[in-house]
C-alpha positions, 0 to 999 in steps of 0.5 A: 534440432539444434539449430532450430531451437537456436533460431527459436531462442534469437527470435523471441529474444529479439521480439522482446527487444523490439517490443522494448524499443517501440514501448511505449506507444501510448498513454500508460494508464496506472490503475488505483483502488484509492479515491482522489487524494488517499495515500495510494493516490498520492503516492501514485502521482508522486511516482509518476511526475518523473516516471512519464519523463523517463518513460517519454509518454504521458501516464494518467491515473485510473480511479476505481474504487469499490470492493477494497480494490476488487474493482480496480484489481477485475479491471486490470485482468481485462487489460493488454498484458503490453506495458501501457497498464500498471495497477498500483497494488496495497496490501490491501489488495492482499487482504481481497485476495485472501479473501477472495473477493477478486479474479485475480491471484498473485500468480496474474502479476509480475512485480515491478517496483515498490514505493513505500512502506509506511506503518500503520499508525493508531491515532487518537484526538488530541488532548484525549490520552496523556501518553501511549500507556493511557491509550493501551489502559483504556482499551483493558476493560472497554473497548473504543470505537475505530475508525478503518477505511473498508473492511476485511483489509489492513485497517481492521486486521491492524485494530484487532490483531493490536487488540488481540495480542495487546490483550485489549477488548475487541474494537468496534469498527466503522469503516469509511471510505478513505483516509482524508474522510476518516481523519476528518470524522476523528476529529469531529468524534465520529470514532475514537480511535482511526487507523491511519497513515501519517500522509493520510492524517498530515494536515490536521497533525500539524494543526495539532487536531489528531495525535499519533498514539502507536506506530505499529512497526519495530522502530520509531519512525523518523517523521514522529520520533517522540511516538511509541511503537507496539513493541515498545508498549509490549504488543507484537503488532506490526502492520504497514500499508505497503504500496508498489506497482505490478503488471501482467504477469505475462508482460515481455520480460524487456517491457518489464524491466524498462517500465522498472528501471524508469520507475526506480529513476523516478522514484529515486529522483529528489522530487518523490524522495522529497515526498517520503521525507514529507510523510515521514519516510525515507529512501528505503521505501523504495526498492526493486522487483527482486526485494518487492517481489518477496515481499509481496509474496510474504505479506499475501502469505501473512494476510492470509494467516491473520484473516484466519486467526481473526475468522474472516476465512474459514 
């Protein structure tokens, strides 16, 4: 029997290895919620300028968008669980999970590697607010109209877990369909207020047509070191649009691990860390399966309770 269980152990482990060796045999496709040009997007084409390299194949980006992310996640589940499929997952995603507006759970995906971890920022048109406080003041009696991308998702539960605990009155929200239409709705003065990332928003910052009003994380960011974080302002809101990449969860073990190390080298190259620097982030954004895998299971568990407390899950 013990020799039997021995010849059972040495072919599965050689059966992953040959998988390994001969992955990857084709075209990898990496599957995304986001539209051409959205911040999940980019940070997906960015990850990718070095990762086909060191995986020796081509890599194309799948759009498929609807449902915050329900579409794109049902399509993964339909995939070969070979490698030659990764699906670019926000949380966002765990706001549809949460919600149950998917297939899929946490328990059909492995982690594999995380690209960024980016906060959420409050911004505002320019010339509106003088300062942070002005926009928190504002917000006491009346409240604004912000702009989010869906709904249900990171966007509003941002705006009103911030109104919330600020003690603010309950937001209005308008979704649109990503962040480049919402940036440019602010600033022709479709809403007030828009729940963006700094990437999602770059452009017209630096054409001085949006300013960045809370960052909602525990520290300044490095990319806007003169903006106020929600701690600072007294309001415990601190949300970022997290962004990293899964497989199937029954993935071969040597597949996995090859598709992590070359994504971690890619994304470790000066090329995407030059992209962090752009959006002002910096290399601890990236991080492996281990770190990525805890996170993803926290920030599913923290979405789940703030969707509760906001009434979107009974």
């Amino acid at each position: 029997m013990k020799n039997l269980l021995a010849i059972a152990a040495a072919c599965t482990l050689m059966a992953g290895e040959l998988a390994a060796e001969e992955f990857p045999s084709k075209t990898i496709e990496v599957i995304t919620h986001a539209g051409n040009g959205g911040g999940t997007d980019v940070t997906t084409r960015m990850m990718m300028i070095r990762a086909r390299r060191e995986l020796g194949t081509d890599m194309v980006v799948v759009n498929k968008r609807g449902g915050g992310g329900a579409t794109a996640m049902d399509h993964y589940l339909t995939q070969e669980a070979d490698g030659h499929s990764i699906l670019t997952f926000t949380i966002g995603h765990s706001a549809t999970v949460a919600l149950g507006k998917t297939e899929m759970s946490l328990d059909d995906v492995r982690p594999i590697a995380r690209g960024t971890d980016d906060p959420q920022i409050l911004m505002t048109r320019c010339g509106v607010y003088d300062d942070a406080q002005a926009f928190v003041a504002a917000q006491k009696d009346e409240p604004l109209t912000y702009g989010t991308t869906h709904l249900g998702g990171i966007d509003d539960v941002s705006a009103f877990m911030f109104a919330r605990r600020g003690d603010l009155a309950t937001p209005k929200i308008v979704p649109f369909e990503g962040g480049g239409e919402l940036a440019t709705q602010l600033v022709a003065g479709a809403v007030d207020v828009a729940v963006l990332n700094l990437a999602e928003a770059g452009s017209q910052i630096e054409a001085g047509d949006v300013c960045p009003m809370v960052v909602l994380a525990p520290e300044r960011m490095s990319g806007l070191p003169d903006v106020s974080t929600a701690q600072e302002l007294g309001i415990d809101a601190n949300f970022s649009t997290v962004r990293g990449f899964v497989v199937h969860a029954d993935t071969p073990d040597d597949v996995a691990s090859k598709i992590e190390g070359a994504l971690l080298n890619a994304m470790n190259h000066t090329v995407y860390q030059g992209f962090l620097t752009s959006v002002g982030l910096d290399a601890s954004s990236v991080a492996g399966a281990d770190v990525w895998g805890s996170q993803l299971t926290s920030m599913q568990s923290d979405m789940d309770a703030a969707l509760r407390e906001l009434g979107f899950i009974e």
